[in-house]
N, C-alpha and C positions, 0 to 999 in steps of 0.2 A: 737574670739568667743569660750567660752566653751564649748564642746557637751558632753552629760551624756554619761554614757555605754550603756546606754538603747536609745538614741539617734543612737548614731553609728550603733547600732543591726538593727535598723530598716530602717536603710540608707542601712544597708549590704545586708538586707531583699530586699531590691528593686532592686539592683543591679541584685542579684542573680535571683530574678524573668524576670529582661530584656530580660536574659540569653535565654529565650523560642522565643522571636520572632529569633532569627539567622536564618540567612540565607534566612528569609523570608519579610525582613520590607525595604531593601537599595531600593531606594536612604537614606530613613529616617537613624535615628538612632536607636540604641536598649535604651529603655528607659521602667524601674521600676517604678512602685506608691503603698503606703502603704499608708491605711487611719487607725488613732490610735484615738479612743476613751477611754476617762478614762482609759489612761495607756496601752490599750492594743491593737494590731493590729486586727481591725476588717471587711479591706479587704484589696482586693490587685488587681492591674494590669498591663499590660504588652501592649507594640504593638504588638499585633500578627500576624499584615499583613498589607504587605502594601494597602491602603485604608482603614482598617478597624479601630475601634476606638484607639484613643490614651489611653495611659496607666491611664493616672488620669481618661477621660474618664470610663474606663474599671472597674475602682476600683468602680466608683461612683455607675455603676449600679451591680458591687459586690455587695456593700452595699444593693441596693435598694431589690436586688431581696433575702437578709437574711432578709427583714426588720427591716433594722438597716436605721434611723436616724442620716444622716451626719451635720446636722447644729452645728457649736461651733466644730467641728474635726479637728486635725491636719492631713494636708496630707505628706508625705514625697515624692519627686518624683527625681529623677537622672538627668533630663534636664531642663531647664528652660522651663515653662507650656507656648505653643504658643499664639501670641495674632491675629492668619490674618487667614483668610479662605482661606485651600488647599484642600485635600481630604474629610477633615473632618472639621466641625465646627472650631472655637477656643475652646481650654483646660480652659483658663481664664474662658470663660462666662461659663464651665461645673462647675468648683469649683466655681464661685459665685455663681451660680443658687443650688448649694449643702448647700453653706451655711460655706462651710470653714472657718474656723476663723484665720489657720497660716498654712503657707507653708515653708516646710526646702527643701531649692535645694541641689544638688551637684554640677553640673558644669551649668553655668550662657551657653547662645544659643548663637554663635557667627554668625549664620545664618541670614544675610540681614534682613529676612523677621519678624526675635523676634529680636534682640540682644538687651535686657533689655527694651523690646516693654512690656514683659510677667508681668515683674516686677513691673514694671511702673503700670501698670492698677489694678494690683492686689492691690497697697498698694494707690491707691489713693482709691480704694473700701476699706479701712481700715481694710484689710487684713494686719497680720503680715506676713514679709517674714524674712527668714535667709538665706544664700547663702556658701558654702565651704565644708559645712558638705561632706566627705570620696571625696572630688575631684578630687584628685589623681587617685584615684581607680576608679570613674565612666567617664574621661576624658579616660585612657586606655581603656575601654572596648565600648567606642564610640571613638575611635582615629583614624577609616578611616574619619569617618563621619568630626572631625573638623582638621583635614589634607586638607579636599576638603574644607571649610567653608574658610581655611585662604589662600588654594594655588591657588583651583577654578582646579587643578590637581589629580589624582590618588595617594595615596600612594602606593609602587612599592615596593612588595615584591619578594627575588630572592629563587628560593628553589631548591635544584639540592641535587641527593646523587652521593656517590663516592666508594670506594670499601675501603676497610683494607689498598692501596697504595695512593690512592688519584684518581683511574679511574675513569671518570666518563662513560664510557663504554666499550663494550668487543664485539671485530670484531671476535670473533671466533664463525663458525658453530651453535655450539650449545646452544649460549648465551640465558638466561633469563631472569626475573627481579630478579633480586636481593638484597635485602629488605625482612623484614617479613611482616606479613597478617596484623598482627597492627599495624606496621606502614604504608601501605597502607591505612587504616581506616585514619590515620591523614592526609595523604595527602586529600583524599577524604574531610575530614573534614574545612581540609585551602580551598581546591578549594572552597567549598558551601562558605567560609565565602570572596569568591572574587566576582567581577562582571565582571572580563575579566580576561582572562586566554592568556597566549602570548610567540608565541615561532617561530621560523628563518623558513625557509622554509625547511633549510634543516633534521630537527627534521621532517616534515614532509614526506619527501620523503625515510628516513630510518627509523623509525617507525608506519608512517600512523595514529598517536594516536587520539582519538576521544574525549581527552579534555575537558570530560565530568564529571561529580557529579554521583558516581555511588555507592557504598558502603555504603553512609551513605542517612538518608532522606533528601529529596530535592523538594522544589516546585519551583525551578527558575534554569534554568540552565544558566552559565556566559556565556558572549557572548566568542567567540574563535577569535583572533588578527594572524593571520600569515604576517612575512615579508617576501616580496618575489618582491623586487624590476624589478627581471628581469623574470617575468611569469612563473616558472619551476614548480610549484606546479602541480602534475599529475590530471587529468578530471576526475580518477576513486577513488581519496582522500578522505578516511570519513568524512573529514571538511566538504565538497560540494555536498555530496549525505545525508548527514540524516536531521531531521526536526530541528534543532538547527543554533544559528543563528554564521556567521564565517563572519571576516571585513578580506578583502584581502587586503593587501599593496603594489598594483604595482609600477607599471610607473607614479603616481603620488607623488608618498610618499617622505614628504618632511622636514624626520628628524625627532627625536625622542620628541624632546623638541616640536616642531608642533604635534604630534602624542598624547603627555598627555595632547595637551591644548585640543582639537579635544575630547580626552576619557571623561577630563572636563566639555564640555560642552555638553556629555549627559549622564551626572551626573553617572561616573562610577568613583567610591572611591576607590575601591582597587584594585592592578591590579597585577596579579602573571604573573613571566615571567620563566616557567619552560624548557627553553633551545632553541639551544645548548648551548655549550663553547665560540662562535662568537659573541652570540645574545647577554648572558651577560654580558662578555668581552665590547660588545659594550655600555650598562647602567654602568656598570662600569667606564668607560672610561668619561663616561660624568657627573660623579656623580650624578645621577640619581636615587640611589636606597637608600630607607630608611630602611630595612631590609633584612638580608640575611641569611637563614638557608641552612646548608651545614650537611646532611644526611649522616653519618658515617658507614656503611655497614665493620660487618667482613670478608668478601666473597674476595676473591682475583680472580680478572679476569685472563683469558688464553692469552688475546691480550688485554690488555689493552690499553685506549689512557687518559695518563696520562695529566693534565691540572695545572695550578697552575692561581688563581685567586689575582688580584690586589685588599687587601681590606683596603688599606692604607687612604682610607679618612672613613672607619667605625671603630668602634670600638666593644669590642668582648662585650655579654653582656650573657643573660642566656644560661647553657646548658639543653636541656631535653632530656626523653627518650621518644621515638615511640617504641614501642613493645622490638624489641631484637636490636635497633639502637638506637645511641644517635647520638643527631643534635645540632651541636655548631650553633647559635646564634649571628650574628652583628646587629647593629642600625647605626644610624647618628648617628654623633659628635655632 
């Protein structure tokens, strides 16, 4: 398929509009809609929450309420338009009852409930469809969502920072965080875009962390995973005293690979395991992780407790900067 530049712009357009439900639409995906009459984009939508209307949805009553006329419109949309009642209607019956005449996807629904269910319906209503346009680029930026579609698992990102030697902590007195203020904003920022946050018991009984979405906005806080096979986790631990919800791992816990099918089936997509050195050592060891950022810190600890990570079955991929830190970047092979 050819796509104009004015094609692509308006693909891009919707992408970028997705970009406003984060953090607040998962289990769903983040999903863009541009509606273009006579060449020009004359609305747009986004899922803005989970339950509330889907993004074609959203455009349609853009339109309605400039009083614009959607019949004969092309709609551009990032996911393939649903065809089954969940939250919300079907997206199908909202763009036939609009009157759409051609629909450009980016990535086709691999989700049981569409998976070319969307397409199907639309083109036997003699709708035009096209499918591919920027897929690349809109499959990344829904990539927990079809991780869980194909694994029915979590995608499992590891994030840990380290010091100027490679500590990833500092047993002296007067130790602090060490990191800057914006790069704690991206932390804050990966957590919002998780739905469980997960880390060994002993992370807990030496810093008590509250594992929470705090720095940046947030209407969902990720559930908290602690493993603590053998009970030690203390009665007075922030996990277990605030209003947020924390899954304990005792005496029942029955291995890791049991643990993401468990997170799987209720429907937790991404899942961050922010320490210790043991916990990820241990997803390591079992090739379990499809991402790993490793936080670069120029700060050199007084006692350090120096670590070296097995990243032998990832490969190195982007590096970026958090404020005055840059974070090297692994994926799967």
């Amino acid at each position: 398929m050819q796509w104009s530049e004015e094609d692509r712009a308006r693909m891009q357009r919707a992408i970028e509009i997705a970009e406003f439900g984060r953090g607040k639409v998962s289990p769903n995906p983040l999903v863009g809609c541009v509606i273009v009459k006579d060449g020009e984009i004359v609305a747009e939508g986004w899922h803005e929450h989970l339950g509330g209307l889907h993004a074609e949805q959203m455009a349609i009553h853009d339109a309605e309420q400039k009083g614009i006329a959607t019949k004969d419109c092309i709609a551009y949309v990032t996911l393939e338009p649903c065809n089954h009642f969940g939250r919300t209607p079907p997206c199908t019956e909202s763009l036939l009852w609009a009157g759409i005449s051609k629909v450009i996807i980016a990535q086709e629904d691999p989700n049981p409930n569409v998976r070319g269910e969307g397409i199907s319906v639309l083109e036997d209503a003699n709708i035009i469809v096209e499918k591919g346009l920027l897929k690349e680029e809109a499959a990344n930026q829904m990539r927990y969502f079809l991780h869980w579609c194909e694994h029915r698992k979590p995608f499992v990102t590891v994030k840990v920072a380290v010091d100027a030697n490679g500590s990833v902590d500092d047993l002296g007195e007067d130790s602090q965080r060490f990191t800057s203020q914006e790069c704690l904003v991206k932390v804050h920022e990966l957590r919002r875009d998780c739905d469980a946050i997960l880390v060994g018991v002993n992370t807990v009984i030496r810093d008590d962390p509250s594992l929470t979405v705090r720095h940046v906005d947030c209407e969902r806080q990720p559930l908290r995973v602690v493993i603590d096979p053998n009970s030690r986790i203390p009665e007075d631990a922030t996990l277990l005293n605030d209003s947020n919800r924390t899954m304990l791992l005792q005496s029942g816990f029955n291995g890791l690979q049991r643990l993401l099918e468990m997170l799987g089936d209720m429907e937790v997509q991404h899942l961050l395991i922010e320490g210790g050195p043991d916990t990820i050592d241990y997803f390591l060891e079992q090739d379990l992780v499809d991402r790993f950022l490793l936080v670069k810190s120029e700060v050199v600890h007084k006692k350090p407790v120096l670590v070296e990570f097995d990243l032998t079955r990832l490969i190195q991929d982007e590096e970026l900067v958090w404020g005055e830190e840059k974070v090297h970047t692994w994926k799967r092979k």
